[in-house]
C-alpha positions as CSV (number, residue, x, y, z in Angstrom):
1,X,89.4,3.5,5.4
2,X,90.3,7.1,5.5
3,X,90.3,7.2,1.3
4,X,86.8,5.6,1.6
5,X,85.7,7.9,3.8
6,X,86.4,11.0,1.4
7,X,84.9,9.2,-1.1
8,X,81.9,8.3,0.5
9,X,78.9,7.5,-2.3
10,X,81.1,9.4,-5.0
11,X,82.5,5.9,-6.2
12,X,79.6,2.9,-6.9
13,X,80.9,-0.4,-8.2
14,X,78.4,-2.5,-10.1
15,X,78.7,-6.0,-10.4
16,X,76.3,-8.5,-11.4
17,X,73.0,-6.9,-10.0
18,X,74.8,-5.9,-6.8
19,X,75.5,-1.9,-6.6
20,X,79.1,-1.4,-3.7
21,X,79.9,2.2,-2.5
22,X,83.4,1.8,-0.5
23,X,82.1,1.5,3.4
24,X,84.7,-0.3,4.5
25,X,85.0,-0.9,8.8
26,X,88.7,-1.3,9.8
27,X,89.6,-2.3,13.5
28,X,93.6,-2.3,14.5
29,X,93.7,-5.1,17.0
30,X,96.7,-5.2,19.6
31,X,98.0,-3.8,23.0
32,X,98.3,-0.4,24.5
33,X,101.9,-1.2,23.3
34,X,101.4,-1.6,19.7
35,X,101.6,1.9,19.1
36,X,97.8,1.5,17.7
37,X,97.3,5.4,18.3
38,X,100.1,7.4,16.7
39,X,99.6,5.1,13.4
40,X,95.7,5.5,13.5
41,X,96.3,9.3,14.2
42,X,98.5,9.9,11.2
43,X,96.0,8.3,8.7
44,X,92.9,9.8,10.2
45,X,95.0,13.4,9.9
46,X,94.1,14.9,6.6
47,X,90.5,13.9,6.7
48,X,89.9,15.6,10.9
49,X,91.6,18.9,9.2
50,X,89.0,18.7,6.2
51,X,86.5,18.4,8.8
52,X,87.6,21.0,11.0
53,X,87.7,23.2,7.9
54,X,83.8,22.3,6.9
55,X,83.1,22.9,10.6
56,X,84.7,26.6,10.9
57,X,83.1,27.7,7.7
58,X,79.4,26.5,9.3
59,X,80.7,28.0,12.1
60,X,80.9,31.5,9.7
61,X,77.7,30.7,7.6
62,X,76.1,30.9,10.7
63,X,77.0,34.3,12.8
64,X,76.7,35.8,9.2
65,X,73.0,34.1,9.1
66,X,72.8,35.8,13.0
67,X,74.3,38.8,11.6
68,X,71.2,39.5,9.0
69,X,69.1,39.2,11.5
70,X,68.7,35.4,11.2
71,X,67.3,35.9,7.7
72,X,66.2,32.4,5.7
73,X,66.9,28.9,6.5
74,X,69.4,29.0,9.4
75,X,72.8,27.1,7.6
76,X,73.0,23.2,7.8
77,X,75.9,21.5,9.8
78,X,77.8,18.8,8.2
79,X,79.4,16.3,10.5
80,X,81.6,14.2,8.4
81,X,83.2,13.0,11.4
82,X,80.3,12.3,13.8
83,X,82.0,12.0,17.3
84,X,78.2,11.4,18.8
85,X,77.7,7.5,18.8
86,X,74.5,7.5,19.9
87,X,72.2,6.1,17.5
88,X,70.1,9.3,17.5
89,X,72.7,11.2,16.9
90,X,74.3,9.7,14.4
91,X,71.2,8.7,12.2
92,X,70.6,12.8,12.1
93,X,74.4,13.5,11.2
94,X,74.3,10.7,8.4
95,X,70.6,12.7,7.2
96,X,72.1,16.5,7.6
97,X,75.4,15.9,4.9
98,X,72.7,14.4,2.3
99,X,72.5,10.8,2.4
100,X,76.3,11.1,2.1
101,X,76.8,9.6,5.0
102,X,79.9,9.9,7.5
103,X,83.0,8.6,9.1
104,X,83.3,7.2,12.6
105,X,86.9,8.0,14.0
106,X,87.5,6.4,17.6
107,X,90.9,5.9,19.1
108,X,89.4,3.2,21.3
109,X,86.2,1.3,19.6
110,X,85.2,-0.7,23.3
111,X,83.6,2.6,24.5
112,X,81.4,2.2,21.4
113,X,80.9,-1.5,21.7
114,X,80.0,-0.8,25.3
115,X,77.8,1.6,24.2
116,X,75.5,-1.2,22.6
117,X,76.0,-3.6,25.3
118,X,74.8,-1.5,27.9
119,X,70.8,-1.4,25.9
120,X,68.2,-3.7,27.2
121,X,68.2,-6.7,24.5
122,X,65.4,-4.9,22.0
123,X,67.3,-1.7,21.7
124,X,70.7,-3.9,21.1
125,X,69.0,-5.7,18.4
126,X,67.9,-3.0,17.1
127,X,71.3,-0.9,16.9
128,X,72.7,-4.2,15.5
129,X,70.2,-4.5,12.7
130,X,70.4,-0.7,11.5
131,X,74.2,-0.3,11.8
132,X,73.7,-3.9,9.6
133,X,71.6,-2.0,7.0
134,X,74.1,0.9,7.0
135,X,77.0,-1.3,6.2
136,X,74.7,-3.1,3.3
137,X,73.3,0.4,2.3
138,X,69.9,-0.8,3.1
139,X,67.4,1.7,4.2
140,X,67.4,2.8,7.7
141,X,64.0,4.4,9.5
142,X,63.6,6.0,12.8
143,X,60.1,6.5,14.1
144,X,59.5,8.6,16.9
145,X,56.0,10.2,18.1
146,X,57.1,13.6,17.3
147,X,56.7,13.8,13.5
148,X,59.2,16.5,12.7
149,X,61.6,14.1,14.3
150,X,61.2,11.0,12.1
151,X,63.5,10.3,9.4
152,X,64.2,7.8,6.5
153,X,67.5,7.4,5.1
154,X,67.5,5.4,2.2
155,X,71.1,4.7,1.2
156,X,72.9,5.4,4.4
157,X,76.9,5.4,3.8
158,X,79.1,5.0,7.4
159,X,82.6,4.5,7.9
160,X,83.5,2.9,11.0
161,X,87.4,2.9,12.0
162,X,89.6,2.7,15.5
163,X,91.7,0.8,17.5
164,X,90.3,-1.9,20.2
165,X,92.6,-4.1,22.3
166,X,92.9,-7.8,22.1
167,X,92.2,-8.2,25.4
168,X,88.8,-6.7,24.9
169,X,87.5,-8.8,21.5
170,X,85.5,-11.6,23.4
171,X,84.0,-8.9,25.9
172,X,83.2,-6.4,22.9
173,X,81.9,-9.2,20.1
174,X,81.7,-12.5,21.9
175,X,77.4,-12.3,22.7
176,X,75.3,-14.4,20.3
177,X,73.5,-11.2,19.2
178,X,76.0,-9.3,17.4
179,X,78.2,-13.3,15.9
180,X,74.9,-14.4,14.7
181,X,73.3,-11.3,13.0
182,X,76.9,-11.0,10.9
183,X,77.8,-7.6,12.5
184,X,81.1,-8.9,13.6
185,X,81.9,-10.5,10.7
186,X,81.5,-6.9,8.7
187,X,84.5,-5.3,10.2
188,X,88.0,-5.9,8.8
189,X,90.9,-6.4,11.3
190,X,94.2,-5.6,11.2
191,X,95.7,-7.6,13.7
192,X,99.6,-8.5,13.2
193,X,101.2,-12.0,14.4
194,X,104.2,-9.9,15.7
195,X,104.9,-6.2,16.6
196,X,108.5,-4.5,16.9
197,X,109.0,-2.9,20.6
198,X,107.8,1.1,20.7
199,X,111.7,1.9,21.2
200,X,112.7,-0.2,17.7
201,X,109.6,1.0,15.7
202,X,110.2,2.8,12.1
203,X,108.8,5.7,11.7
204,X,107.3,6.7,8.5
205,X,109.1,8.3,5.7
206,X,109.2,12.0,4.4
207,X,108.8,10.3,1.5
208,X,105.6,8.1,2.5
209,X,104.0,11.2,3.9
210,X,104.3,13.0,0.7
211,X,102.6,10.8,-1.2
212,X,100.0,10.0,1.1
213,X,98.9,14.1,1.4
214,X,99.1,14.0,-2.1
215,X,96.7,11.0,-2.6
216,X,94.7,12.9,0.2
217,X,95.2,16.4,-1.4
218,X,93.5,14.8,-5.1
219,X,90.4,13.1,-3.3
220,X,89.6,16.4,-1.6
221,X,89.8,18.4,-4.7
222,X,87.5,15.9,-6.1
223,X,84.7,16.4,-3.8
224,X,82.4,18.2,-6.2
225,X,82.5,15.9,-9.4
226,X,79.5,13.9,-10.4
227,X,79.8,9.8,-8.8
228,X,82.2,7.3,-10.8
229,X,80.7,4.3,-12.0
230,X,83.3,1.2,-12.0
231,X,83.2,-2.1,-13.3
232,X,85.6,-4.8,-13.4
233,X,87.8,-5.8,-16.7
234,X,88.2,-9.2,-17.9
235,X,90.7,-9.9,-16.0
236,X,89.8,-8.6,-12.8
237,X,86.2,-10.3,-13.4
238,X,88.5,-13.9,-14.1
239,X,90.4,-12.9,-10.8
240,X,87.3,-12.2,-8.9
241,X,85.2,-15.2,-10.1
242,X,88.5,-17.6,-8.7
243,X,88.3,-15.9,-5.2
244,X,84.6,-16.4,-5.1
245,X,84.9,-19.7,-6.2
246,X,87.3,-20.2,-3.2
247,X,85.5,-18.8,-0.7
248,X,82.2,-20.8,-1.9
249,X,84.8,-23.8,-1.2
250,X,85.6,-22.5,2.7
251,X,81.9,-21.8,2.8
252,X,80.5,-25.6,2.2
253,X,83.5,-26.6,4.5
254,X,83.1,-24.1,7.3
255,X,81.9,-26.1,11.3
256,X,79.5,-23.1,11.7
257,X,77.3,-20.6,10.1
258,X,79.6,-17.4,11.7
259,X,82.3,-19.0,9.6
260,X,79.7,-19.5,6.2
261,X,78.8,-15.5,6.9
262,X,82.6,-15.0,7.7
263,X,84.1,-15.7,4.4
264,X,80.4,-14.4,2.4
265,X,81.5,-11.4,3.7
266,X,84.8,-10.6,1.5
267,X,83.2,-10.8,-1.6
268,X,81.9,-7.4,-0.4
269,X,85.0,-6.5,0.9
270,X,87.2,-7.4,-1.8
271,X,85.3,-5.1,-4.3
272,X,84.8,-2.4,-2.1
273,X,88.3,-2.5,-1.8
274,X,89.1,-2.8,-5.3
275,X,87.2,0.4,-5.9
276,X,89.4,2.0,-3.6
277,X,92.4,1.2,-5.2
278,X,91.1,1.7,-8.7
279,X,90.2,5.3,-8.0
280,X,93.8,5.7,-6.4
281,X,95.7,4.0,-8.5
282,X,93.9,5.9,-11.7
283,X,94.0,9.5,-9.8
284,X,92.0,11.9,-12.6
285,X,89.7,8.3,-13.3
286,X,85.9,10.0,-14.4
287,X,84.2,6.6,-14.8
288,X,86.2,3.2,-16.0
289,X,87.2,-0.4,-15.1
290,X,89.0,-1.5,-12.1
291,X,91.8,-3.7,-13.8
292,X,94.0,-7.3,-13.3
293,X,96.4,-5.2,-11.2
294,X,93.6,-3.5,-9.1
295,X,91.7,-6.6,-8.2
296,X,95.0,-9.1,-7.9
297,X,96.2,-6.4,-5.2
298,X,92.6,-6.2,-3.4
299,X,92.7,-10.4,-3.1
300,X,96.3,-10.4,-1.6
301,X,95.0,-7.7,1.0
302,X,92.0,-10.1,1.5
303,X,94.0,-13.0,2.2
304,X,95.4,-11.2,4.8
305,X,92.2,-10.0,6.6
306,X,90.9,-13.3,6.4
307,X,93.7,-14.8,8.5
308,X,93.0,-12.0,11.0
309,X,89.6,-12.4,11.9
310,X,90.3,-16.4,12.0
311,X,92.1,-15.2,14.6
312,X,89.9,-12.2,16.1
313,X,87.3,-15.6,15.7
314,X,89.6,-17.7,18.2
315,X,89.9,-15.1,20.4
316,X,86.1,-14.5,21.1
317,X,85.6,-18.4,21.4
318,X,88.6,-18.9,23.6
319,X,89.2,-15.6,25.7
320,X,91.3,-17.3,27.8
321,X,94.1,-17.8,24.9
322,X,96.7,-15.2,24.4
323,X,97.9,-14.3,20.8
């Protein structure tokens, strides 16, 4: 999530007619006890100190722009991390950095969800259907009677990551609304079967935190190339026509339609994720395929996801069960 976030609409994957940019929408599942924060904190690290370093030289732009008298076009912001959920708010943010879009960091995602379940039933629906479009990169409008205040974003790109509790799934995505317009079904969940107690967890490695500010340290010096068109190889087209082919299978057998959209869903996933990795795995990659390895990797980390929101799914039926 935080790669995909630096990269933003700078990687496109074409497949078949369909056009993916990486928006990928995380959610670590689990207890205050699960250690959700420190974890979420130390992945979301390099890209708050990039934004903190765009926000201090606005910060500059802008006395020098007061300092000439406020000369010209007064200096645009650009909120890469929008910490404003509202839906104003955050349309404006995703228009001011160029259509590039944003990343949503939130330690705890059910004040968001509460956010949208506090709107009468039209504004809900509509919140729904628009954060919809953004994950799709569908076309987003906002019409207000003040004409300087409407807006059109035509390829909207939003990261959404954080941490919710399990405790909270069924309250924060159990209403018909946001199952049966396939909003829940867009976010990937990390949600593990088993967690070590906070006294007997590892902590990460020198070595691990090398490499990932390197990995970090490349995408940010990257930021001003033209976008990288991918494709898939043979083999990762072979790999990715089997997994389809599998999930059309779960499709025709699912009980329900939140099931049918459930498993639809990661054939999105899985190639936005595959672009991920390409780029990573490649490093100095200008345009290219995403390979065998790439895509064999992205399925295995599918698989997994899958088995969490079947589980995220049991929850919001059954609130009452414990995992």
């Amino acid at each position: 999530g935080t790669v995909a976030s630096i990269l933003r609409k700078r990687v496109r994957l074409t497949y078949n007619e369909y056009q993916n940019y990486p928006c990928l929408w995380p959610i670590f599942i689990g207890n205050s006890s699960r250690g959700k924060s420190p974890v979420l904190s130390w992945y979301w690290k390099p890209l708050q100190d990039w934004s903190s370093v765009v926000n201090s030289e606005y910060d500059k732009a802008v006395a020098e722009w007061k300092k000439q008298g406020q000369q010209g076009t007064r200096p645009t912001p650009k909120d890469f991390v929008i910490k404003d959920m509202t839906p104003e708010a955050r349309n404006y943010a995703m228009k001011r950095n160029g259509e590039q879009g944003g990343a949503v960091l939130v330690d705890e995602l059910g004040s968001f969800f509460g956010c949208i379940a506090r709107y009468t039933s039209g504004t809900a629906a509509k919140e729904i259907s628009d954060l919809n479009s953004v994950f799709d990169s569908s076309p987003i409008k906002v019409d207000r009677a003040d004409v300087e205040k409407r807006l059109t974003i035509n390829e909207p790109f939003l990261t959404i990551m954080g941490g919710l509790q399990d405790d909270r799934l069924a309250k924060c995505f159990g209403n018909e609304m946001m199952m049966d317009s396939g909003f829940v079904q867009r976010f990937m969940f990390v949600f593990p079967d088993e967690s070590p107690r906070s006294r007997n967890k590892a902590k990460i490695s020198n070595e691990s935190a090398t490499e990932w500010k390197s990995i970090i340290d490349n995408l940010l010096n990257t930021m001003d190339l033209p976008m990288i068109e991918l494709g898939l190889d043979d083999q990762a087209t072979a790999l990715f026509n089997d997994y389809s082919d599998r999930l059309a299978d779960k499709e025709e057998s699912a009980e329900n339609s939140y099931l049918v959209s459930l498993y639809s869903k990661h054939r999105y996933f899985v190639l936005r994720w595959a672009a991920v990795v390409a780029y990573v795995n490649a490093r100095d990659m200008t345009g290219g395929k995403v390979t065998g390895d790439d895509m064999r990797y992205s399925i295995e980390c599918m698989e997994y996801f899958e088995h969490c929101a079947l589980k995220v799914y049991d929850l919001i039926r059954r609130p009452e069960k414990k995992m």
